[in-house]
Biotite code that builds the C-alpha atoms (Angstrom):
import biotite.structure as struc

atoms = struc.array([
    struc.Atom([0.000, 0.000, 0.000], chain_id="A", res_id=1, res_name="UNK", atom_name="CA", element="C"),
    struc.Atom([1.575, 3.495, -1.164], chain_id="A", res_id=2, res_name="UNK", atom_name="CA", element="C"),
    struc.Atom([1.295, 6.161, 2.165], chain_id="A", res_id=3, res_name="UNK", atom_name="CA", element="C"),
    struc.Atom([2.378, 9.529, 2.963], chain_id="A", res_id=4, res_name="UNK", atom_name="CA", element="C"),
    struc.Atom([4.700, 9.632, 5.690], chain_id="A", res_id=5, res_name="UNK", atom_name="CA", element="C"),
    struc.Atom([3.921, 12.681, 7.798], chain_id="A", res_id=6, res_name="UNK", atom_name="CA", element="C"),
    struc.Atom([5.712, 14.610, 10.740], chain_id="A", res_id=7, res_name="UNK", atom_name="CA", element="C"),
    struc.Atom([5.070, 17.378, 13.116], chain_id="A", res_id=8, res_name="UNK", atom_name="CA", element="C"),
    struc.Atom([7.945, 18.654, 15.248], chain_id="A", res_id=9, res_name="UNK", atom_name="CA", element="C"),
    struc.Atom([8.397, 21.792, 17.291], chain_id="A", res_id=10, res_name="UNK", atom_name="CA", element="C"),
    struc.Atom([11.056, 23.201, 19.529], chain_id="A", res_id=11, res_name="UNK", atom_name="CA", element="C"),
    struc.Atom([8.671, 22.265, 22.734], chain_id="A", res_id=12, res_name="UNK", atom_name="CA", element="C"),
    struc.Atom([8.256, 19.051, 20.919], chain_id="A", res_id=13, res_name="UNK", atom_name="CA", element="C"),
    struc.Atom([12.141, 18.280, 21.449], chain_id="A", res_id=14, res_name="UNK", atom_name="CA", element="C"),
    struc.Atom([13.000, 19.854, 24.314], chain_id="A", res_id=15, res_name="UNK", atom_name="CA", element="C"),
    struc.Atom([10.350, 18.672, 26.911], chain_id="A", res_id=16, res_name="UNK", atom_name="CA", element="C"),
    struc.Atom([8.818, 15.495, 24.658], chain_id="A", res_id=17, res_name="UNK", atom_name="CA", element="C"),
    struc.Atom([11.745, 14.190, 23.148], chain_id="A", res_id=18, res_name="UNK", atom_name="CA", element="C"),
    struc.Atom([9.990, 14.034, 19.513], chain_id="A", res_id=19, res_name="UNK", atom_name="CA", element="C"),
    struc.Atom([13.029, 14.455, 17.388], chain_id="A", res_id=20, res_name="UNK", atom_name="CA", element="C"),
    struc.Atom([12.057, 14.840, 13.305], chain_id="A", res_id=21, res_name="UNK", atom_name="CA", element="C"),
    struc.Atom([15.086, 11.600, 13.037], chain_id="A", res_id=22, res_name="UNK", atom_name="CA", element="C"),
    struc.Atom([13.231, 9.512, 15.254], chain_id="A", res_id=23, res_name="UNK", atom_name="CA", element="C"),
    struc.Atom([10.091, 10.093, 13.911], chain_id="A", res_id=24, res_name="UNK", atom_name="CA", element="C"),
    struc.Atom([11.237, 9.602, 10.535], chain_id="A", res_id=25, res_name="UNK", atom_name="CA", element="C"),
    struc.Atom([13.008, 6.494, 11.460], chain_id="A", res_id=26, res_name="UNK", atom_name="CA", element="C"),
    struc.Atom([9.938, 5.190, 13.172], chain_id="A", res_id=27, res_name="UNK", atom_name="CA", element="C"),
    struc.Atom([8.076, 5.382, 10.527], chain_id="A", res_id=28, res_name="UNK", atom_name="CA", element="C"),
    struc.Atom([10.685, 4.021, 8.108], chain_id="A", res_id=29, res_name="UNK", atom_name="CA", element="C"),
    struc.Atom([11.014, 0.737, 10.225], chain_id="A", res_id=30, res_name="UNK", atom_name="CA", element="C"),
    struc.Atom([7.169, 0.248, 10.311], chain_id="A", res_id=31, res_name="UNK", atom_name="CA", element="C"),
    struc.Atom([6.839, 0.794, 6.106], chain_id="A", res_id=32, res_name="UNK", atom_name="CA", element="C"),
    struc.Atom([9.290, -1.576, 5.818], chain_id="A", res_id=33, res_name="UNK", atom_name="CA", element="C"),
    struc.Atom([7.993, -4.428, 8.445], chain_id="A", res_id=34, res_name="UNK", atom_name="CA", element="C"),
    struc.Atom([4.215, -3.923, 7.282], chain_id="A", res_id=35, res_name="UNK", atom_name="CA", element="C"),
    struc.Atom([5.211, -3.796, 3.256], chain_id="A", res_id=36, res_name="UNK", atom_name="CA", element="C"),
    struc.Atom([4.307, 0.006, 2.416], chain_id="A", res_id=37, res_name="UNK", atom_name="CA", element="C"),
    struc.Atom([5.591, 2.169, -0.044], chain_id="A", res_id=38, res_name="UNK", atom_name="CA", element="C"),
    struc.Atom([6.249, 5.912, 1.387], chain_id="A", res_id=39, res_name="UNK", atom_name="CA", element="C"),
    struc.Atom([5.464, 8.143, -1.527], chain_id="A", res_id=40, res_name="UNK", atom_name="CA", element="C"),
    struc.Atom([7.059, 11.077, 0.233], chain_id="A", res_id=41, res_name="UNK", atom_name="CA", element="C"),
    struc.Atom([7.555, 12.347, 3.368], chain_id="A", res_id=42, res_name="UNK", atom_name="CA", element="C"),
    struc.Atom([6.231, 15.762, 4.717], chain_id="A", res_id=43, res_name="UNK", atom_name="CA", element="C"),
    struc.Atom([6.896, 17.850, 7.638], chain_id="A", res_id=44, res_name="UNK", atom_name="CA", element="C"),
    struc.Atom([5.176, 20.172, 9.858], chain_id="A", res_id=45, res_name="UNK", atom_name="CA", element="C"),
    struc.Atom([7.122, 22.823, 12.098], chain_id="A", res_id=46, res_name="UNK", atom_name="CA", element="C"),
    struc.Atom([4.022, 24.135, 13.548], chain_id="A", res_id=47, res_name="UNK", atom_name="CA", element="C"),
    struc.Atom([1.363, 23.328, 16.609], chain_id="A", res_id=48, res_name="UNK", atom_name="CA", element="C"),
    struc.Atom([-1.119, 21.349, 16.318], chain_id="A", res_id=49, res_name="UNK", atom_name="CA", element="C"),
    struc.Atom([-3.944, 23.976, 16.928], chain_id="A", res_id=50, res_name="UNK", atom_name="CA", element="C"),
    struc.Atom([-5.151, 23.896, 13.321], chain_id="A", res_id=51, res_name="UNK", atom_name="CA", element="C"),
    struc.Atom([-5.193, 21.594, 10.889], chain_id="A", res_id=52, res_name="UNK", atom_name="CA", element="C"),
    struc.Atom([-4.279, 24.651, 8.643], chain_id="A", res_id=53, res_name="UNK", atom_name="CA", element="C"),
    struc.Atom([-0.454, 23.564, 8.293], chain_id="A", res_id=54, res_name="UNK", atom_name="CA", element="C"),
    struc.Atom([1.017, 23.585, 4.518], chain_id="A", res_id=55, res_name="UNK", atom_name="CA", element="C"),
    struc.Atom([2.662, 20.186, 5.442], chain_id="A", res_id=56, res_name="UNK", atom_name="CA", element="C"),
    struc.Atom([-0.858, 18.466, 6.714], chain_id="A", res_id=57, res_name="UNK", atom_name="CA", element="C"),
    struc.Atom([-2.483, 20.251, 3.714], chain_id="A", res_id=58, res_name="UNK", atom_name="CA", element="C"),
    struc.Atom([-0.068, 19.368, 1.114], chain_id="A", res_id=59, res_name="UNK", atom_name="CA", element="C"),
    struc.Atom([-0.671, 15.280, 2.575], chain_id="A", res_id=60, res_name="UNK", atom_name="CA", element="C"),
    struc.Atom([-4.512, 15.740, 2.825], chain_id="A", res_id=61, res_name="UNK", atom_name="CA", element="C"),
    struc.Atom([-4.162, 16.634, -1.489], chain_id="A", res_id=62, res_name="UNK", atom_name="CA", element="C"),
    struc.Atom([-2.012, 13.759, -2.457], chain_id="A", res_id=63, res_name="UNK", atom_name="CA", element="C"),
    struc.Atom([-4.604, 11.603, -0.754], chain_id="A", res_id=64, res_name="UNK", atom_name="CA", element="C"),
    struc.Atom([-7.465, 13.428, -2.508], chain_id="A", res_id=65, res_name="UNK", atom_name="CA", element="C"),
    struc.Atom([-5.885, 12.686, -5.446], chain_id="A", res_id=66, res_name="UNK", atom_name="CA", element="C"),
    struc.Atom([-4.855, 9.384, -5.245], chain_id="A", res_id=67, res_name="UNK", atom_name="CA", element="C"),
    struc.Atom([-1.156, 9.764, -4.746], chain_id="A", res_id=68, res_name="UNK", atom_name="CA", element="C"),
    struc.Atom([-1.642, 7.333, -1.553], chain_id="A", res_id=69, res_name="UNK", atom_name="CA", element="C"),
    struc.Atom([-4.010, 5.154, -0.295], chain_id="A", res_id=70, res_name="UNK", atom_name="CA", element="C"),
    struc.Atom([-3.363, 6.122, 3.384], chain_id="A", res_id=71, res_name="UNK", atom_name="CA", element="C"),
    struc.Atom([-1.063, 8.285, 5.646], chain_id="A", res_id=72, res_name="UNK", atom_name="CA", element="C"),
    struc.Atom([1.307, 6.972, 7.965], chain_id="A", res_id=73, res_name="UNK", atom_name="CA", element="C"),
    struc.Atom([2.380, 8.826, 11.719], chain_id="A", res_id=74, res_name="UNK", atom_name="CA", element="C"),
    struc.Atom([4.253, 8.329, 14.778], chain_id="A", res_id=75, res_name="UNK", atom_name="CA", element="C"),
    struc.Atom([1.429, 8.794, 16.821], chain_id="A", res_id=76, res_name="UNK", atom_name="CA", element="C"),
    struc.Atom([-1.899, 10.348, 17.157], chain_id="A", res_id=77, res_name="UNK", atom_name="CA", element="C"),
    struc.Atom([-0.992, 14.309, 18.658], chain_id="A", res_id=78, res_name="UNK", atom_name="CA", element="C"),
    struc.Atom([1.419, 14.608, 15.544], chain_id="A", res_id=79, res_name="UNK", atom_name="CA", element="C"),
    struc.Atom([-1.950, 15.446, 13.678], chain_id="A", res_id=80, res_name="UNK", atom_name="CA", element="C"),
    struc.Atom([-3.997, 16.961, 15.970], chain_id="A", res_id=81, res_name="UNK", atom_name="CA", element="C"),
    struc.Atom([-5.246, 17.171, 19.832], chain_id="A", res_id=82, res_name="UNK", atom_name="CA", element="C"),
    struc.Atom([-8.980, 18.329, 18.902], chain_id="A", res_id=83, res_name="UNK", atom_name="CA", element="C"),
    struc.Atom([-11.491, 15.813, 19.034], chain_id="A", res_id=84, res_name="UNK", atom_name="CA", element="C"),
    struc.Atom([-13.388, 17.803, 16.313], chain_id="A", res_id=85, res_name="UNK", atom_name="CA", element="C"),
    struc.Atom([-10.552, 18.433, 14.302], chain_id="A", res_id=86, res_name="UNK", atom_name="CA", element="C"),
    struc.Atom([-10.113, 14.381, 14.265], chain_id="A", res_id=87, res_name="UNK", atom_name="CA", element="C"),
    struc.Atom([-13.834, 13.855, 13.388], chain_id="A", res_id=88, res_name="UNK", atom_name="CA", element="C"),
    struc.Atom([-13.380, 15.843, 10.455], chain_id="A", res_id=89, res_name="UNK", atom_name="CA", element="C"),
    struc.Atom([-10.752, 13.791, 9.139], chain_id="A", res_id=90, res_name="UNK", atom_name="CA", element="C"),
    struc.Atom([-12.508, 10.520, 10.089], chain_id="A", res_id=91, res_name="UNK", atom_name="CA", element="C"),
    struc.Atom([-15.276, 11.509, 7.942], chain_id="A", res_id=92, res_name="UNK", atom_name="CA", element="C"),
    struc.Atom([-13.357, 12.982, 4.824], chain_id="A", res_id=93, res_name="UNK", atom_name="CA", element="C"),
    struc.Atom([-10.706, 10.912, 4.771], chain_id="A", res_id=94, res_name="UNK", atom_name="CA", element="C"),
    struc.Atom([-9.883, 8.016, 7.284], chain_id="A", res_id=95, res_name="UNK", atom_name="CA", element="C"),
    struc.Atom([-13.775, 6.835, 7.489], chain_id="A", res_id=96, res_name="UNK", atom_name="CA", element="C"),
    struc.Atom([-15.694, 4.483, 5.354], chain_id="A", res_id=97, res_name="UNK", atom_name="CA", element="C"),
    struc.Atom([-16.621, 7.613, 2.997], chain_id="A", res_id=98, res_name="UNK", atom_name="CA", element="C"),
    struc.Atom([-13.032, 8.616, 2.849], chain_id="A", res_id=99, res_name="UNK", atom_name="CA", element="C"),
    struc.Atom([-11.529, 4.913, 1.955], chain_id="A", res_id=100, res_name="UNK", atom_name="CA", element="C"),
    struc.Atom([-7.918, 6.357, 2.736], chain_id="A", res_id=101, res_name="UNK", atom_name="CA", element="C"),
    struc.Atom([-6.122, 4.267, 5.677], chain_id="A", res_id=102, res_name="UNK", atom_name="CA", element="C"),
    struc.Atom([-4.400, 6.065, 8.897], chain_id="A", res_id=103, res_name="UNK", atom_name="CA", element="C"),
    struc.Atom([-2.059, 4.040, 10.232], chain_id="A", res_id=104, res_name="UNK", atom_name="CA", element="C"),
    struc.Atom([-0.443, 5.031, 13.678], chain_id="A", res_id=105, res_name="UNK", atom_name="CA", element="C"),
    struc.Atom([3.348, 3.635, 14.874], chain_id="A", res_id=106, res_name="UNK", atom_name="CA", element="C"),
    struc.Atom([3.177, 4.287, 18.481], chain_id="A", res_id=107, res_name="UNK", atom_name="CA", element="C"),
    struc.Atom([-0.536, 3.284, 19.215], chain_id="A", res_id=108, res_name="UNK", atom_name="CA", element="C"),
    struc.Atom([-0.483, 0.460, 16.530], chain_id="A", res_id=109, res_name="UNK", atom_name="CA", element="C"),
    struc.Atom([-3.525, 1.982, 14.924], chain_id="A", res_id=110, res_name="UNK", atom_name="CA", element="C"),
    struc.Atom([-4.517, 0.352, 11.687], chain_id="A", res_id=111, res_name="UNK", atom_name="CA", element="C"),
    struc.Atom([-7.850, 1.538, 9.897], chain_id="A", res_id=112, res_name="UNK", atom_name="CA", element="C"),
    struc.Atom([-8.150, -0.832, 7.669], chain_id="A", res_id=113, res_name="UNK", atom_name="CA", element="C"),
    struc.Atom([-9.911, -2.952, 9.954], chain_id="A", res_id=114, res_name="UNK", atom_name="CA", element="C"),
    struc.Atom([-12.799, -2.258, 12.198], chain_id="A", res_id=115, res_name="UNK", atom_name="CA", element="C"),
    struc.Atom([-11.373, -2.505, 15.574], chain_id="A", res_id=116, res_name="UNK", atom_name="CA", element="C"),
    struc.Atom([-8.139, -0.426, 14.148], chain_id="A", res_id=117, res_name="UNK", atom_name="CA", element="C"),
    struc.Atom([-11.083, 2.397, 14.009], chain_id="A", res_id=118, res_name="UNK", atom_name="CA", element="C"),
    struc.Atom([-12.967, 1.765, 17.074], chain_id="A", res_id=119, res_name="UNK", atom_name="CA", element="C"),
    struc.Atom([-9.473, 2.246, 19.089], chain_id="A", res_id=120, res_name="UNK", atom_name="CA", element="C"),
    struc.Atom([-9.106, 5.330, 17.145], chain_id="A", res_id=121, res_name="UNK", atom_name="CA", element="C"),
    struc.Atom([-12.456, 6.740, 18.213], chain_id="A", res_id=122, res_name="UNK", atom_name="CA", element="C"),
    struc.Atom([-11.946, 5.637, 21.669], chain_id="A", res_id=123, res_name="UNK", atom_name="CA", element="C"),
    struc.Atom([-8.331, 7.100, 22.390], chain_id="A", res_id=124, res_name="UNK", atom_name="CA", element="C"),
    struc.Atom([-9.552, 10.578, 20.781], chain_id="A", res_id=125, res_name="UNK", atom_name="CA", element="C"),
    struc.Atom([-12.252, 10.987, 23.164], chain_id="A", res_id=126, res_name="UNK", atom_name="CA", element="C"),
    struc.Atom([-9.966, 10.002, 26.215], chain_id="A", res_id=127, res_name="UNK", atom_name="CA", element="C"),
    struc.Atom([-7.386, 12.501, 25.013], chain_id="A", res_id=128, res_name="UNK", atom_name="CA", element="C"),
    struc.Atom([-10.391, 15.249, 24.590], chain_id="A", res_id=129, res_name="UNK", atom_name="CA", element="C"),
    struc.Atom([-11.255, 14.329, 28.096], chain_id="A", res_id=130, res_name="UNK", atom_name="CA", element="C"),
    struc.Atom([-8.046, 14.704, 29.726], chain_id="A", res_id=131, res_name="UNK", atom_name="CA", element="C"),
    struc.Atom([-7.860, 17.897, 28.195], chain_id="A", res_id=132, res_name="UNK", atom_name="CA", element="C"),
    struc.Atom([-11.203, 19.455, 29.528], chain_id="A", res_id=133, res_name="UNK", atom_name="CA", element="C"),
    struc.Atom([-10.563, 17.760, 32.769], chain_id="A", res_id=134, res_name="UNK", atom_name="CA", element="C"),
    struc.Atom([-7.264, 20.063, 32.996], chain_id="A", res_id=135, res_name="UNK", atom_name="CA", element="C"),
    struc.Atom([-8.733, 23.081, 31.578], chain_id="A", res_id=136, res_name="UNK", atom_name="CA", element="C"),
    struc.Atom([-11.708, 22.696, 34.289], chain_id="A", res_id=137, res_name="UNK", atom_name="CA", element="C"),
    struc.Atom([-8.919, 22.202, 36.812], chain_id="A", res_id=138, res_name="UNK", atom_name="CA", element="C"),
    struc.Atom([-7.315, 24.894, 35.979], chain_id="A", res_id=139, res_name="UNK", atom_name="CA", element="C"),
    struc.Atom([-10.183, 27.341, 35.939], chain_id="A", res_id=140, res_name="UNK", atom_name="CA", element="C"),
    struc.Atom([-11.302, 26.164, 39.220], chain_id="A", res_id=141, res_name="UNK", atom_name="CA", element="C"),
    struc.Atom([-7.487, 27.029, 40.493], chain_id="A", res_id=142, res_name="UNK", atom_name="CA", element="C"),
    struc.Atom([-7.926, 30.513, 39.130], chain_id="A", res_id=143, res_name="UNK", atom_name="CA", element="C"),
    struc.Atom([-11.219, 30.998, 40.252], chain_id="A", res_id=144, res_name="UNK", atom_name="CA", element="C"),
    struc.Atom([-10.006, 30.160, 44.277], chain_id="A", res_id=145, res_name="UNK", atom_name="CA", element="C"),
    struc.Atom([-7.080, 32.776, 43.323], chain_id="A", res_id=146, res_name="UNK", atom_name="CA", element="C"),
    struc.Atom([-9.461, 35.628, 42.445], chain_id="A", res_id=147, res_name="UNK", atom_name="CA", element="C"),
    struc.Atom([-11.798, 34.972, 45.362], chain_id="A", res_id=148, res_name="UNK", atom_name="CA", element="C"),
    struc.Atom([-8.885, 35.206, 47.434], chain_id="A", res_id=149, res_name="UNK", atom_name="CA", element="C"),
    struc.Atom([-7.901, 38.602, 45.998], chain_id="A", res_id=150, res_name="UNK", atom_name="CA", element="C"),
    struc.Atom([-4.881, 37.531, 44.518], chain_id="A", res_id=151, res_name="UNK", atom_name="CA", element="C"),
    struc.Atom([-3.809, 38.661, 41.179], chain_id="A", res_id=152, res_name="UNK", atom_name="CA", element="C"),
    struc.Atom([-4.583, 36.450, 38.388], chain_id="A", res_id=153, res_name="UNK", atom_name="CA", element="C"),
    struc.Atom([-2.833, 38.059, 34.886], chain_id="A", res_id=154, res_name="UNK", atom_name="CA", element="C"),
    struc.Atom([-3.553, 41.081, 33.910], chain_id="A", res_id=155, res_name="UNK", atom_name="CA", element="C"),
    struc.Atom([-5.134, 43.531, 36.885], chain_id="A", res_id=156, res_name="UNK", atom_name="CA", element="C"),
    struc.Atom([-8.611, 43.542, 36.639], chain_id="A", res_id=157, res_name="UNK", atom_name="CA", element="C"),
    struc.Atom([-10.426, 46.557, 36.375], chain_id="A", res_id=158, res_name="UNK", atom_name="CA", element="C"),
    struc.Atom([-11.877, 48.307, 39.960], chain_id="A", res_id=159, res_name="UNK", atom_name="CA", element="C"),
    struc.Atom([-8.446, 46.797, 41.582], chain_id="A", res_id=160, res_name="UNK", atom_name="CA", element="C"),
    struc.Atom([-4.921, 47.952, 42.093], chain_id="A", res_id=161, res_name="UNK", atom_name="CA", element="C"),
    struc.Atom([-1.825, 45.885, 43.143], chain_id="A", res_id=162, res_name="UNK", atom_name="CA", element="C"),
    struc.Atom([-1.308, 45.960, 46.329], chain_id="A", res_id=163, res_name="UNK", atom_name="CA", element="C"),
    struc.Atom([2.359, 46.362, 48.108], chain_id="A", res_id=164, res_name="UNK", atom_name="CA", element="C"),
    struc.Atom([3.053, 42.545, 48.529], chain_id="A", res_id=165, res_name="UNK", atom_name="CA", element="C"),
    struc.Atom([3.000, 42.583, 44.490], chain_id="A", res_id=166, res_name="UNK", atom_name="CA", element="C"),
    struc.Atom([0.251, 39.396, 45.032], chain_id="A", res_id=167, res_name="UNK", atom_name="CA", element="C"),
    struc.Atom([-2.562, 40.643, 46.720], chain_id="A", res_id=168, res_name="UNK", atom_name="CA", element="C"),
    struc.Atom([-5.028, 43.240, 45.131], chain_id="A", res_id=169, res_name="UNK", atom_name="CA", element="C"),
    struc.Atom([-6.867, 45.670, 46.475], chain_id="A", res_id=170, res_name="UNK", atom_name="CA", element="C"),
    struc.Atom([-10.092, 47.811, 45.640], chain_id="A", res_id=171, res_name="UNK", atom_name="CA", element="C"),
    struc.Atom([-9.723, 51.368, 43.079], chain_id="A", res_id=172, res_name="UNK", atom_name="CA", element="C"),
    struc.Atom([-12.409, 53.519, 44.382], chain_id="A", res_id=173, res_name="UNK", atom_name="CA", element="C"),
    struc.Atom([-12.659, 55.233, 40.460], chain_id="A", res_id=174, res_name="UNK", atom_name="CA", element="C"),
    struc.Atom([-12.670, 52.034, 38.682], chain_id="A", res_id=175, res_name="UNK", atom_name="CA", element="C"),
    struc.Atom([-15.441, 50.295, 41.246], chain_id="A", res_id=176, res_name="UNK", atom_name="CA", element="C"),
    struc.Atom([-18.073, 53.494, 40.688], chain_id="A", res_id=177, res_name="UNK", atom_name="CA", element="C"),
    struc.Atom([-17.415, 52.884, 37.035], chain_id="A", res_id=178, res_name="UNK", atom_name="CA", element="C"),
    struc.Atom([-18.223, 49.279, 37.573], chain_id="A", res_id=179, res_name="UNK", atom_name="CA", element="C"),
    struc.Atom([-21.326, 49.584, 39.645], chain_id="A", res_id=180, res_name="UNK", atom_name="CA", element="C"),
    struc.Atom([-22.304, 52.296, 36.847], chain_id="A", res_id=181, res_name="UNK", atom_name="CA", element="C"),
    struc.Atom([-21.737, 49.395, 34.057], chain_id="A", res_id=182, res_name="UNK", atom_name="CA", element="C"),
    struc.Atom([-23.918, 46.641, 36.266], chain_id="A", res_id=183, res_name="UNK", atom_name="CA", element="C"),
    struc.Atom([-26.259, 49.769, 36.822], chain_id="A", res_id=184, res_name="UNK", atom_name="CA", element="C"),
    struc.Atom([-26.685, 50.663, 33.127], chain_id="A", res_id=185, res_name="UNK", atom_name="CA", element="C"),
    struc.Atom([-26.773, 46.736, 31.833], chain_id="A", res_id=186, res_name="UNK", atom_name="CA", element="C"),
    struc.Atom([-29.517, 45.899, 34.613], chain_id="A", res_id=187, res_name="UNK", atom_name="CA", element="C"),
    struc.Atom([-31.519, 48.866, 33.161], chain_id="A", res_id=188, res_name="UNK", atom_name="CA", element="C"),
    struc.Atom([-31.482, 47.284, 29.613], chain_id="A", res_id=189, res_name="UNK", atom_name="CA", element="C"),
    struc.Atom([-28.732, 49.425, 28.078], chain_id="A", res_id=190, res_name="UNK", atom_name="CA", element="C"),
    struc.Atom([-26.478, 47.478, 25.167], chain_id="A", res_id=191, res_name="UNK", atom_name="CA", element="C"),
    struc.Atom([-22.703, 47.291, 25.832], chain_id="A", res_id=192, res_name="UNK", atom_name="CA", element="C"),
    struc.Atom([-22.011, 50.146, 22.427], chain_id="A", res_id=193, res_name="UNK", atom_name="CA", element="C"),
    struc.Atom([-24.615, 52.588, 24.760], chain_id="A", res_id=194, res_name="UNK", atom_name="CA", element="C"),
    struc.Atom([-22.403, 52.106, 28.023], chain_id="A", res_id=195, res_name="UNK", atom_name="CA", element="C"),
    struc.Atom([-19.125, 52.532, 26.302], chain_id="A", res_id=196, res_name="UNK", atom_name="CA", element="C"),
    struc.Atom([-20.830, 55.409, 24.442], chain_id="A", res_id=197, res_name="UNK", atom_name="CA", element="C"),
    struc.Atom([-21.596, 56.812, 28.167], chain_id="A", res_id=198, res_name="UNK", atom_name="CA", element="C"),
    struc.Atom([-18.236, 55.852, 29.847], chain_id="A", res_id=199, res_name="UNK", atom_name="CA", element="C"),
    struc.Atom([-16.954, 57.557, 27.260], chain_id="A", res_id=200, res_name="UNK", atom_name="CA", element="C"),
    struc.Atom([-18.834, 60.843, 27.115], chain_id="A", res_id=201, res_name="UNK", atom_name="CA", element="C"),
    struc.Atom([-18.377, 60.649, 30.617], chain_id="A", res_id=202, res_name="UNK", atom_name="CA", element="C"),
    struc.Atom([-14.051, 61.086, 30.429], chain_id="A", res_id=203, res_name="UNK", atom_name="CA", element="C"),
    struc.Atom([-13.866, 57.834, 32.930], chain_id="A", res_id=204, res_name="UNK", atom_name="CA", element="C"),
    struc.Atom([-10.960, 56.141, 32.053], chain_id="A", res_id=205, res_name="UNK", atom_name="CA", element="C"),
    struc.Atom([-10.245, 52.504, 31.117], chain_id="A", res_id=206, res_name="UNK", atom_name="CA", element="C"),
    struc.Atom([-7.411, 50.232, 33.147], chain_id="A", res_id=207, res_name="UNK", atom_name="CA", element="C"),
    struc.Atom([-4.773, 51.492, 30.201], chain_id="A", res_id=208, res_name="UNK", atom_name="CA", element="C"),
    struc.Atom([-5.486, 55.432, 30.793], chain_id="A", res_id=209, res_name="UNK", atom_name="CA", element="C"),
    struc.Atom([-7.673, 55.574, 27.595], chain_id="A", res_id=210, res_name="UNK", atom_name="CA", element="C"),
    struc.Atom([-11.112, 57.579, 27.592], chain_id="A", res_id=211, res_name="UNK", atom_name="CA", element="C"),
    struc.Atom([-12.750, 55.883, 24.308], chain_id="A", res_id=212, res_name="UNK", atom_name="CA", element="C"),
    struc.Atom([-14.169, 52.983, 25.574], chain_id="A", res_id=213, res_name="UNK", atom_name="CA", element="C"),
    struc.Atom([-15.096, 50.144, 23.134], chain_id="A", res_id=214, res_name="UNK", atom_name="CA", element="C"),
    struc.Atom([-18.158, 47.748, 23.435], chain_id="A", res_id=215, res_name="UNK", atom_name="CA", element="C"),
    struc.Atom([-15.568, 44.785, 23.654], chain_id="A", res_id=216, res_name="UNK", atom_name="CA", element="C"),
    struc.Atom([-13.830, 45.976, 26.855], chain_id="A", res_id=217, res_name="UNK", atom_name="CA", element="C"),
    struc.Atom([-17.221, 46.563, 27.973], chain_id="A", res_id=218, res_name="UNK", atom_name="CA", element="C"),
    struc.Atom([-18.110, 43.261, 27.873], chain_id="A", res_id=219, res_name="UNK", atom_name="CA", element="C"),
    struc.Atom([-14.950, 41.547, 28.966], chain_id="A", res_id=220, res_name="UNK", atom_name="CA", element="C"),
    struc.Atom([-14.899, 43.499, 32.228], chain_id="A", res_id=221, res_name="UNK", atom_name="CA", element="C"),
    struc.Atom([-18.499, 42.642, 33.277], chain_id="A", res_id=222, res_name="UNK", atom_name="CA", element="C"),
    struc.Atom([-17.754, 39.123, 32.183], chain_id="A", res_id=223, res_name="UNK", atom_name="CA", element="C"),
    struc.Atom([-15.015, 38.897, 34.530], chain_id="A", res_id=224, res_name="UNK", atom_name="CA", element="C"),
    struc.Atom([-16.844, 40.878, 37.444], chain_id="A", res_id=225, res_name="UNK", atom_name="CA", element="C"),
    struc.Atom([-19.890, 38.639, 37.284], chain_id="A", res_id=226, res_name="UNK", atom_name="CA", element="C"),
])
């Protein structure tokens, strides 16, 4: 069977992961040659895997529209992408039974050309979504203690100062009447363009000095304060 070989390698990639571009390359080289497939070329990625907008990705995704290959071979599952959606969308254009192209994975001895080869796949995307919402939950939660603690959290939010310890923050008199005037004028019905219109006309400054408020900032703040 003819595949594209692709890899995805970044600097974080080698330095904390150990994910060299050789050792992928000579992964993949080992398993062609064990399992009988032809690599048609090779292609690699220096970029995350936030989007499956890389040329690389792209340029393998084309050769299997057009029939270069009849499947694309990885090291492992992440070197594509993380997103559960992302991976749905390339179950059902290319790896699915509408697709017909193969994926076939080195490290998690994937293999779609059979029906449990896909079920695995389906099942160790969703665990690897989960783990991923489980941290992000985690970590709001973490934040969430921090700010109800009154310690700094980022960027100072607006109606606080920093206070002397450089952790702790403490109330700005200004900024908290401009807040209770935002909740004020948002409870009344007002849209977020007619309070930045009135914070605004009103000269009351925003956390970077500025005295044009925009709708956006508007929004963010009493997103944060609520």
């Amino acid at each position: 069977m003819r595949v594209i070989a692709y890899c995805r390698v970044s600097t974080t990639d080698q330095a904390e992961n150990g994910i060299s571009l050789e050792a992928q390359q000579g992964r993949m080289q080992a398993y062609a040659a064990l399992y009988g497939l032809m690599i048609v070329e090779m292609i690699v990625d220096t970029e995350s895997a936030k989007s499956l907008h890389r040329p690389g990705l792209q340029r393998a995704l084309a050769l299997l529209r057009a029939g270069e290959a009849e499947g694309l071979l990885i090291v492992r599952l992440d070197r594509l992408t993380r997103s559960i959606a992302d991976w749905q969308d390339l179950i059902d254009a290319y790896f699915g039974e509408r697709g017909g192209k193969q994926l076939l994975s080195v490290n998690d001895s994937i293999d779609t050309r059979t029906a449990a080869g896909r079920l695995v796949l389906n099942i160790i995307t969703s665990i690897s979504q989960w783990e991923r919402e489980i941290v992000s939950e985690r970590t709001r939660e973490a934040l969430r203690h921090k700010i109800s603690r009154g310690e700094r959290c980022g960027r100072i939010r607006f109606g606080f100062n920093l206070a002397d310890d450089g952790v702790s923050l403490v109330e700005n008199p200004g900024e908290q009447q401009a807040l209770t005037l935002m909740r004020d004028l948002r409870a009344a019905g007002r849209t977020l363009r007619e309070i930045a219109a009135e914070l605004t006309r009103r000269n009351i400054p925003t956390k970077g000095g500025k005295v044009l408020w925009k709708h956006q900032t508007v929004a963010q703040i009493l997103g944060r304060a609520a």
